[in-house]
C-alpha positions, -999 to +999 in steps of 0.1 A: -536+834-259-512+804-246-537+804-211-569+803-231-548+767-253-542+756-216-573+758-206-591+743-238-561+714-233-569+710-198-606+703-201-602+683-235-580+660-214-604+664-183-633+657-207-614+622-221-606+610-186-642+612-174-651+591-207-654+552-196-630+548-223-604+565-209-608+549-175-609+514-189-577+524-207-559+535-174-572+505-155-559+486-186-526+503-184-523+499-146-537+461-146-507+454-172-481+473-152-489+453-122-486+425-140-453+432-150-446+446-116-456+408-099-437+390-132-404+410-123-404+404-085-432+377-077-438+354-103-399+347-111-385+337-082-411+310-078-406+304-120-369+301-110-381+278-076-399+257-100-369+247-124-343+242-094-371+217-084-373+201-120-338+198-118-336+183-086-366+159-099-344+147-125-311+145-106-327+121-079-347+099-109-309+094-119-297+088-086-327+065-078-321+046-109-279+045-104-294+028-068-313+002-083-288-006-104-262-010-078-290-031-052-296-054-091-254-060-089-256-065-048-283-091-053-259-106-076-229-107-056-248-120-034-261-149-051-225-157-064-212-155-032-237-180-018-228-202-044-193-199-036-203-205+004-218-237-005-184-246-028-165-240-001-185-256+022-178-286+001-141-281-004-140-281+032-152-315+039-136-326+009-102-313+019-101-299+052-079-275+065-068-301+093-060-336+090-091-350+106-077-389+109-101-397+135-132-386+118-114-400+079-107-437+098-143-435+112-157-427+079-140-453+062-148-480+090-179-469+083-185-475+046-161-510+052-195-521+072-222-507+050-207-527+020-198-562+041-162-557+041-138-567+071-106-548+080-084-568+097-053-538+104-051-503+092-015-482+096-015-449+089+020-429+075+024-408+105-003-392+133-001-358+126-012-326+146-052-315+149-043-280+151-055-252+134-033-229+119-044-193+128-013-173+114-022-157+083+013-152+069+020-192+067+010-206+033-008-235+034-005-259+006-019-299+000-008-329+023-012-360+018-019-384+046-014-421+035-030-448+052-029-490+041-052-517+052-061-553+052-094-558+041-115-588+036-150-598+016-155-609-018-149-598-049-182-577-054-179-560-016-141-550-019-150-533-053-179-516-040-161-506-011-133-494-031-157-470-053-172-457-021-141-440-010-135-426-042-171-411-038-170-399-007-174-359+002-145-366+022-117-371-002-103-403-009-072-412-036-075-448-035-036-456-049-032-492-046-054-522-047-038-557-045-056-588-042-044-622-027-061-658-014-056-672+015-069-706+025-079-712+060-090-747+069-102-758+033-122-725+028-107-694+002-112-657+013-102-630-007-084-602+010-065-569-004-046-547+009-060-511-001-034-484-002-052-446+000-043-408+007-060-385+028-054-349+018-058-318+036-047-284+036-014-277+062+017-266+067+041-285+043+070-301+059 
């Protein structure tokens, strides 16, 4: 009796796998399996490749942008520090780290002639040293270099004289100005006797 249900079972289930049906099913069945087989061991390593590249996608887009941000503040540090070349540039010539009294007396014989004026002496307080102080440890502070002279010209020339040492890039404290007549052989010339400083930056004494 049980061999004879065998039987009938066997070739009911024989008869069902023959049926198109039944084969679409299994290839159904073995189509999703080996699509669960790739998803398991294919398909997510590269799902997992794919977000370690998003992330590193997003972690240079930060860096790139932390980089532009930092060229944006070298661009200006650089433009401040231009700014500040050309400052001290200027703070050189205006106060130089030497005393400079030949090029100071040639610039001031030079704007006695462009403004008509005649200096009969010129004395300066002392001749320092032209030497550049290379020792970093020695603090350098303002010295003042005073220098007198006896100028001639009128009235008009003196002043204008006068004002162009006060606005020269090479700085000038004009201290002193004192006028006086003299009368030589019926004619009156005006003279002064200009009293200035000449800083620079040195060792003080």
């Amino acid at each position: 009796m049980a061999s004879f249900k065998q039987k009938e079972i066997t070739s009911a289930l024989t008869s069902f796998y023959q049926k198109p049906v039944a084969m679409v099913s299994m290839e159904l069945l073995l189509s999703l399996g080996l699509v669960i087989f790739l998803a398991i061991f294919a398909i997510q390593p590269t799902l997992l490749t794919m977000s370690d590249l998003i992330q590193e996608r997003k972690e240079k887009i930060d860096l790139l942008a932390k980089l532009e941000s930092k060229v944006l503040a070298l661009r200006g540090a650089q433009d401040l520090y231009a700014q500040a070349q050309t400052k001290l540039s200027d703070l050189n010539e205006a106060i130089p780290p030497q005393p400079q009294l030949i090029r100071s007396l040639k610039i001031i014989e030079k704007l006695a002639s462009e403004n008509n004026v005649i200096i009969k002496s010129l004395s300066v307080s002392k001749i320092p040293e032209e030497k550049a102080i290379t020792d970093t440890t020695v603090k350098l502070s303002k010295v003042d270099l005073t220098a007198s002279m006896s100028i001639s010209g009128d009235f008009l020339n003196i002043r204008a004289f006068v004002q162009a040492l006060q606005n020269s890039k090479r700085s000038f404290v004009v201290e002193n100005v004192t006028f006086n007549l003299e009368e030589s052989r019926g004619e009156k010339k005006l003279n002064a006797m200009v009293t200035l400083s000449q800083p620079y930056m040195g060792k003080p004494e």
